[in-house]
N, C-alpha and C positions, 0 to 999 in steps of 0.2 A: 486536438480535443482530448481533455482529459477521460479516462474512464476510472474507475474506482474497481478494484480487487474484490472480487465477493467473496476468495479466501479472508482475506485482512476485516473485511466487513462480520463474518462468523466471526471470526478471534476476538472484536471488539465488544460484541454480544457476549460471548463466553466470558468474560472480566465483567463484564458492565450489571450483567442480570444479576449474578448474586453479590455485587453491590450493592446494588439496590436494594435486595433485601434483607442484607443485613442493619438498615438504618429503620430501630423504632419508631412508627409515630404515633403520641398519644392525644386522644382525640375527647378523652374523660378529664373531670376534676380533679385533684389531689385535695386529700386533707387526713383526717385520722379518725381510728377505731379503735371502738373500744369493748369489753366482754360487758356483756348486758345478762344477767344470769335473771335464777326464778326467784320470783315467782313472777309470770307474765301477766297477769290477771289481777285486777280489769286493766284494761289497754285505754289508755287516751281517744283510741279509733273506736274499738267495738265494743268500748264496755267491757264486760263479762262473756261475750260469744268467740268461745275458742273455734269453733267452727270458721271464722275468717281468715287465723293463722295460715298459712299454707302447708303442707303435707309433708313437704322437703323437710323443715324444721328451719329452713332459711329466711329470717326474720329479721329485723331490726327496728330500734327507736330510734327517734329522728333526734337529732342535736338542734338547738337553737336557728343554726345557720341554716339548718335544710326543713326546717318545720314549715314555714310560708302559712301561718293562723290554721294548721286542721289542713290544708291544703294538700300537705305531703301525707295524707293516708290511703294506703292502695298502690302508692305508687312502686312503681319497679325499678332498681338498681343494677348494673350487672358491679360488681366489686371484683377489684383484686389487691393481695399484698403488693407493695411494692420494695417497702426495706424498712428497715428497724434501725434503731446505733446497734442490736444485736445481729451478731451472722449468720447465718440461717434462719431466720424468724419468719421467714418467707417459704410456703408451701408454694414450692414453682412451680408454675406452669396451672396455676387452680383459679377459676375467675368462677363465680357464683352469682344466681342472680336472687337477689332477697326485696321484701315487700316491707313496706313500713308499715308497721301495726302501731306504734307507740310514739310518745315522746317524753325526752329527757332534756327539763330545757333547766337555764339559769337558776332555778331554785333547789335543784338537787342537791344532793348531801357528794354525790362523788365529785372526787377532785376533779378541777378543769373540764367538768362537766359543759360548762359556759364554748368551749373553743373545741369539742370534741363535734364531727361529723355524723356518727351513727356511732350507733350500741348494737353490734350484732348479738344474734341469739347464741348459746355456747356451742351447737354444732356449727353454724356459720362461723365462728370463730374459729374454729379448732379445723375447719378446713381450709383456711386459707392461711393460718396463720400455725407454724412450727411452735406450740407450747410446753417441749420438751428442752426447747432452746433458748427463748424470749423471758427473760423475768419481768419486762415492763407490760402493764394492763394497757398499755397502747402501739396502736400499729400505724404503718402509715399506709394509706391506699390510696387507689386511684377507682373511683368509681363514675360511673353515665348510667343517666336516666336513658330506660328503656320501655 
């Protein structure tokens, strides 16, 4: 009858665990962002009542894709960068969660407004997103409703 080593059974553990965890799995959307500056007022969502913004300053309009008629106001995102064509454009390691107040759909004046995910507010931008590095007003991210 065989028996199995419970030395050799550690050592495979010891390899195997931080295997494992070094494999990402992501469990959110990908698409892109973009800086959504002021003036925020009126919002698509609340009108004129800045009282509904949240306090963080973590904000954003919703793009066409993720607007759902009115549907996506209130809702909650956690966002993060994930890369740019630029290197470093990514504040690693920074995930934010922001609230749709807005929308910025097909008839906007900004470019590719039409394929663009969210328009964060300029601090949620500038949190996740290296603006000292990046010359493009777009990012790519991965964001989940939460």
């Amino acid at each position: 009858m065989y028996r199995s080593q419970p030395c050799l059974q550690g050592l495979s553990l010891i390899f195997l665990v931080p295997l494992f965890f070094n494999f990402h799995t992501s469990y959110g959307d990908v698409g892109t962002a973009a800086l959504y500056s002021p003036p925020y007022l009126p919002a698509a969502c609340y009108g004129s009542d800045a009282s509904q913004f949240p306090s963080t300053k973590f904000f954003a309009a919703a793009g066409h894709g993720i607007w759902d008629e009115s549907a996506a106001c209130g809702r909650k995102y956690s966002v993060r960068c994930i890369s740019d064509s630029t290197p470093d454009a990514c504040n690693q390691n920074q995930t934010i969660q922001i609230a749709i107040v807005d929308h910025i759909g097909q008839e906007a004046s900004v470019p590719s407004a039409y394929n663009t995910t969210m328009f964060l507010s300029a601090t949620a931008f500038r949190t996740i997103a290296n603006s000292s590095t990046t010359s493009s007003p777009y990012i790519k991210i991965e964001f989940q409703q939460v």
